[in-house]
Z-matrix of the N, CA and C atoms (Angstrom, degrees):
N
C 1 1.453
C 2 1.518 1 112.29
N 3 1.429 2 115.54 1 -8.81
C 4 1.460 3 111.95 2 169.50
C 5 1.573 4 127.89 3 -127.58
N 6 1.681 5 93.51 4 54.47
C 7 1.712 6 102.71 5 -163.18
C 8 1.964 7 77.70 6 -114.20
N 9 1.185 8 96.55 7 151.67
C 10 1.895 9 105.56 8 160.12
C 11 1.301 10 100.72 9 66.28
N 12 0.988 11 165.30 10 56.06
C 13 1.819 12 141.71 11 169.77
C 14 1.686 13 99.55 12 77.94
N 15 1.219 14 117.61 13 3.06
C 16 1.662 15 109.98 14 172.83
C 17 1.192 16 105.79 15 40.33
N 18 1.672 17 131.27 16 85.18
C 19 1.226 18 139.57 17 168.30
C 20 1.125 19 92.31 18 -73.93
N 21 1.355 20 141.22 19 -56.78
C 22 1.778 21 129.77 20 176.31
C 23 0.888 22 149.76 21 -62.66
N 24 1.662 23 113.59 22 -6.97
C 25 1.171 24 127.14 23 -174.21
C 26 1.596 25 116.04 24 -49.79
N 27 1.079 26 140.26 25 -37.40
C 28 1.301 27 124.85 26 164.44
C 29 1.425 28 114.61 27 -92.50
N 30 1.366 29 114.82 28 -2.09
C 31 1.686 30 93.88 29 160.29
C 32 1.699 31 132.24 30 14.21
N 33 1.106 32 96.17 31 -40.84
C 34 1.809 33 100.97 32 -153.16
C 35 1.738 34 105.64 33 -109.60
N 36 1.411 35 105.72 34 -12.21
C 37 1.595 36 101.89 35 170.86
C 38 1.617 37 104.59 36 -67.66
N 39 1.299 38 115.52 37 -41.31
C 40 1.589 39 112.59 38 -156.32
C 41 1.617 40 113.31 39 -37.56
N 42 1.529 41 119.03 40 146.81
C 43 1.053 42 102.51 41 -167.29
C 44 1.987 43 94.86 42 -144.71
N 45 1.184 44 99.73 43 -172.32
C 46 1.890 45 95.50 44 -173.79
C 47 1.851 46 115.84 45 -65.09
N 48 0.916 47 112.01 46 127.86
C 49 1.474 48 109.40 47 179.43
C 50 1.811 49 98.19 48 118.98
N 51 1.385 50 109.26 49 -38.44
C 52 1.402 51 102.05 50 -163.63
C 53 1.647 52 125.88 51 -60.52
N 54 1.052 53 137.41 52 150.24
C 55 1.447 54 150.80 53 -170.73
C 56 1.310 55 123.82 54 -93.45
N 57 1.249 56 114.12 55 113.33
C 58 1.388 57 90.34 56 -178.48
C 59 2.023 58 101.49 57 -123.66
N 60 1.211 59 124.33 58 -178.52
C 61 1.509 60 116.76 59 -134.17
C 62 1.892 61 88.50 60 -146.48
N 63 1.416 62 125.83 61 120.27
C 64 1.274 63 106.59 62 136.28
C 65 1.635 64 111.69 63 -160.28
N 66 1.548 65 108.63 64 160.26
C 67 1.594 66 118.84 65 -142.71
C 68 1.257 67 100.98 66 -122.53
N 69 1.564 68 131.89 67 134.84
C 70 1.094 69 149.81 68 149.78
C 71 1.367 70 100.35 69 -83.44
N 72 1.579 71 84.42 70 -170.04
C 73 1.806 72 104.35 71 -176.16
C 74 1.666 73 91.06 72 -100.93
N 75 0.997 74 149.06 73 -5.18
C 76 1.754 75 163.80 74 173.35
C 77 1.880 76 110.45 75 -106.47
N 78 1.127 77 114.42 76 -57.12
C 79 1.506 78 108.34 77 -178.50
C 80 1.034 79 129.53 78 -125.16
N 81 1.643 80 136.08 79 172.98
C 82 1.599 81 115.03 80 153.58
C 83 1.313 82 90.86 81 -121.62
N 84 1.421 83 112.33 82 143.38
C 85 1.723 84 115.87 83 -168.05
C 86 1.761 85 84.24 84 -117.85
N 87 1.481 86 112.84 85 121.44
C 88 1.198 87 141.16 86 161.50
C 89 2.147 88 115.37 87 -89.52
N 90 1.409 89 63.35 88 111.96
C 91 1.995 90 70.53 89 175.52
C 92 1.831 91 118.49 90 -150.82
N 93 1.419 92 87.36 91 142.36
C 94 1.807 93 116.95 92 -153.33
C 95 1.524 94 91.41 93 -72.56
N 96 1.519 95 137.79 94 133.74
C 97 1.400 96 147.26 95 173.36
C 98 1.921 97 100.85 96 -63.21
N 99 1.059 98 114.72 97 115.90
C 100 1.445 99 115.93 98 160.06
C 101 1.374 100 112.98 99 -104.00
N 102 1.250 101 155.82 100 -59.08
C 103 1.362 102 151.97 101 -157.55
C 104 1.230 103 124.57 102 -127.58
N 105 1.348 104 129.90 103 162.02
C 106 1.437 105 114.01 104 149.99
C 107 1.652 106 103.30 105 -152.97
N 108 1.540 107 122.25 106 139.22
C 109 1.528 108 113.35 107 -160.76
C 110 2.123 109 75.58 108 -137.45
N 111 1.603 110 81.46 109 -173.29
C 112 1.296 111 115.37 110 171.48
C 113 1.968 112 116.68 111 -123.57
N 114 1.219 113 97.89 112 130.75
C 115 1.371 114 85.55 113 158.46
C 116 1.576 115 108.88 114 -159.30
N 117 1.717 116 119.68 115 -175.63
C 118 0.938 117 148.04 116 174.10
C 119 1.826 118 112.96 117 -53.47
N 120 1.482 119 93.36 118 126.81
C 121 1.823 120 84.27 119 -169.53
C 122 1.126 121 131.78 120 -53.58
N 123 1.666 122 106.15 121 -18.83
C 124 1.713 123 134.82 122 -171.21
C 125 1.538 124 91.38 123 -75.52
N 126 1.351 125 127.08 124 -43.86
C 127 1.485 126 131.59 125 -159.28
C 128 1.699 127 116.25 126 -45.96
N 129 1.295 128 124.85 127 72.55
C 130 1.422 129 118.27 128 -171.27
C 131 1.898 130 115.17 129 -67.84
N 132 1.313 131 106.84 130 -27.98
C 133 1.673 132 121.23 131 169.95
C 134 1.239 133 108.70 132 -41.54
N 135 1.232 134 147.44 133 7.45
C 136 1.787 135 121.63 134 162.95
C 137 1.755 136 90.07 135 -100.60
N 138 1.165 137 128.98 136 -40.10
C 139 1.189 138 121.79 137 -179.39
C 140 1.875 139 137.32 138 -66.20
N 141 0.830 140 100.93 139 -9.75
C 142 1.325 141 151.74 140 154.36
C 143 1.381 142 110.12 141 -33.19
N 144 1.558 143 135.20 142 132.99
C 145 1.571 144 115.23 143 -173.27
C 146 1.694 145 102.54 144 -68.37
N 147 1.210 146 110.26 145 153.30
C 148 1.625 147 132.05 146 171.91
C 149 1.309 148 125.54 147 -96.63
N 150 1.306 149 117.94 148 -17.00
C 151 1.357 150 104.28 149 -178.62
C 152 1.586 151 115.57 150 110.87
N 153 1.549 152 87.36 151 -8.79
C 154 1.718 153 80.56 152 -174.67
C 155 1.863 154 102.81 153 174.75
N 156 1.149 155 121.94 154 133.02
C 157 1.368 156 120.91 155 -179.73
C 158 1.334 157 123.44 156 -45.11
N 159 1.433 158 93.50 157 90.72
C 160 1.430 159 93.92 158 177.72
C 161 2.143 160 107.62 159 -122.85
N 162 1.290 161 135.60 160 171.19
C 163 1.230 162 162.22 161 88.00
C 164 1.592 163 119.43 162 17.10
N 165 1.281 164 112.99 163 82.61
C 166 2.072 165 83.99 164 171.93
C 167 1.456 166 75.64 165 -133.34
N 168 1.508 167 97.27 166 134.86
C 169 1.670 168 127.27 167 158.76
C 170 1.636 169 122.71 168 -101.32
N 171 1.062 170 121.51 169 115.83
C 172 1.399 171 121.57 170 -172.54
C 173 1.647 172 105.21 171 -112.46
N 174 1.326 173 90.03 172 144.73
C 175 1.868 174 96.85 173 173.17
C 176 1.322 175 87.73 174 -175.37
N 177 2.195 176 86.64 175 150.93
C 178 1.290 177 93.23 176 172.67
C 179 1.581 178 152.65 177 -65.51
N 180 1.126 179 149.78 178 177.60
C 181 1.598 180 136.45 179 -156.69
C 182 1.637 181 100.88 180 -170.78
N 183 1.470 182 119.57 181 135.30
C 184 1.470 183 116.10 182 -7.14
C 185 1.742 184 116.75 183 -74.73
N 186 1.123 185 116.83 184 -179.18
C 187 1.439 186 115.47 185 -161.51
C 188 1.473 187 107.03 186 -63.08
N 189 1.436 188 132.29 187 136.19
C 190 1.879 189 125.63 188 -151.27
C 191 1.029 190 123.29 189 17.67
N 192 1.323 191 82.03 190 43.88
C 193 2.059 192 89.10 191 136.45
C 194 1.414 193 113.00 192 -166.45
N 195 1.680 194 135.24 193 162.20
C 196 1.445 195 133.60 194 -132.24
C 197 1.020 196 81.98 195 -135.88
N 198 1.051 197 137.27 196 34.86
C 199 1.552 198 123.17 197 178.13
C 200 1.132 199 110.75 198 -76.82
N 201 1.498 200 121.56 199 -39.49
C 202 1.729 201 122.89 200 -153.01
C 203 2.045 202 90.59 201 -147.71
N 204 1.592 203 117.00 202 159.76
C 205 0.833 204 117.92 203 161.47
C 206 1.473 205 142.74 204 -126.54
N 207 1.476 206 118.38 205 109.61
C 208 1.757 207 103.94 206 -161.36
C 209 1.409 208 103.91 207 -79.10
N 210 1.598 209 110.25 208 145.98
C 211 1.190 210 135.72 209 -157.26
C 212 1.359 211 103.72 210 -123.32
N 213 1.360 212 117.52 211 110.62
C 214 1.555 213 119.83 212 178.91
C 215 1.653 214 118.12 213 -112.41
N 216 1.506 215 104.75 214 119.43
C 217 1.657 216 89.61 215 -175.20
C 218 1.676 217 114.76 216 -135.20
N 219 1.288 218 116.45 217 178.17
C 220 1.618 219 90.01 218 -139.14
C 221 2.187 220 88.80 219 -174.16
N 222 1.064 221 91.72 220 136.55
C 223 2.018 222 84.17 221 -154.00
C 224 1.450 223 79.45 222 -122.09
N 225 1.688 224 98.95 223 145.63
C 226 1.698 225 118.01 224 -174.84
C 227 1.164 226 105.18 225 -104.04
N 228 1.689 227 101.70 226 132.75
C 229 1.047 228 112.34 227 -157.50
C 230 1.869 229 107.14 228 -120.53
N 231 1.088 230 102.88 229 -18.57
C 232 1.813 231 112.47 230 157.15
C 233 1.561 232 107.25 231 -156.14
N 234 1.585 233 92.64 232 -177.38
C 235 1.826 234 111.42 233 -156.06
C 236 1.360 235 76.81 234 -136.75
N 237 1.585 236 102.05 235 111.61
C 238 1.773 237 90.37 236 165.22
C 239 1.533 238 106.84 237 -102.29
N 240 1.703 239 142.62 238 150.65
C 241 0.998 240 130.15 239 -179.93
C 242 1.791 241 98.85 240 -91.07
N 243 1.462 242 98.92 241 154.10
C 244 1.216 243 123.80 242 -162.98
C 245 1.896 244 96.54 243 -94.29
N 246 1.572 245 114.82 244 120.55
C 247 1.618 246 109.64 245 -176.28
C 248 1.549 247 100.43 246 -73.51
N 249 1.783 248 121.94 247 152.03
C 250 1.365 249 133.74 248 -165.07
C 251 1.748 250 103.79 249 -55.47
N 252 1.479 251 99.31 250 -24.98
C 253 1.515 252 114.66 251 -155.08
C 254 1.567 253 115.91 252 -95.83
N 255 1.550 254 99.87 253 -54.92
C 256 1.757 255 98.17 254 142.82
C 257 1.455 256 139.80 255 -6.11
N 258 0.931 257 93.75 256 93.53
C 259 2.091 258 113.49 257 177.39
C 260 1.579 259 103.66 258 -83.75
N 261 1.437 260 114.08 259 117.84
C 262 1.702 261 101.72 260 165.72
C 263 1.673 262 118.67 261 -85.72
N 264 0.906 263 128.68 262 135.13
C 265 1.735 264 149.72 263 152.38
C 266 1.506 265 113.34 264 -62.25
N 267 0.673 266 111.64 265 153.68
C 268 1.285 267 111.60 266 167.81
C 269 1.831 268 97.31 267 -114.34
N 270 1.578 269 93.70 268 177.24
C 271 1.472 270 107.62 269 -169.51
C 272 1.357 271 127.55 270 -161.86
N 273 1.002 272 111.31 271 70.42
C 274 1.898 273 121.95 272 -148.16
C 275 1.873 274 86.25 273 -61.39
């Protein structure tokens, strides 16, 4: 969670209700936070199909160090289409 600009570093605040955001050159797929667990680094089962379109973000835990990995997952809940004209920003 603290390699590159640490896109994960808060990983672990997310909480129910929260949004999470990501953009093609065709959509932005909006999806609602459902879970967040711990597991074993070997543990390949959260990645694994779910049952239903969801989001799982993995990074390591606790923060520098690899011991364990928190698993954040999070089910899409619309496809917004992206306008031709639309420029994306970014938005740390």
């Amino acid at each position: 969670r603290i390699t590159d600009k640490a896109p994960f570093y808060y990983i672990d605040t997310l909480t129910t209700g929260d949004r999470l955001y990501l953009r093609d050159e065709q959509y932005v797929y909006e999806y609602v936070y459902k879970t967040t667990f711990i597991v074993e680094p070997d543990d390949w089962a959260p990645i694994y199909s779910q049952g239903f379109s969801c989001l799982t973000l993995v990074s390591c835990e606790p923060i520098g160090v690899n011991t364990h990995r928190i698993i954040v997952q999070s089910a899409l809940v619309a496809m917004h289409p992206v306008k031709a004209d639309e420029e994306f920003t970014y938005q740390p």
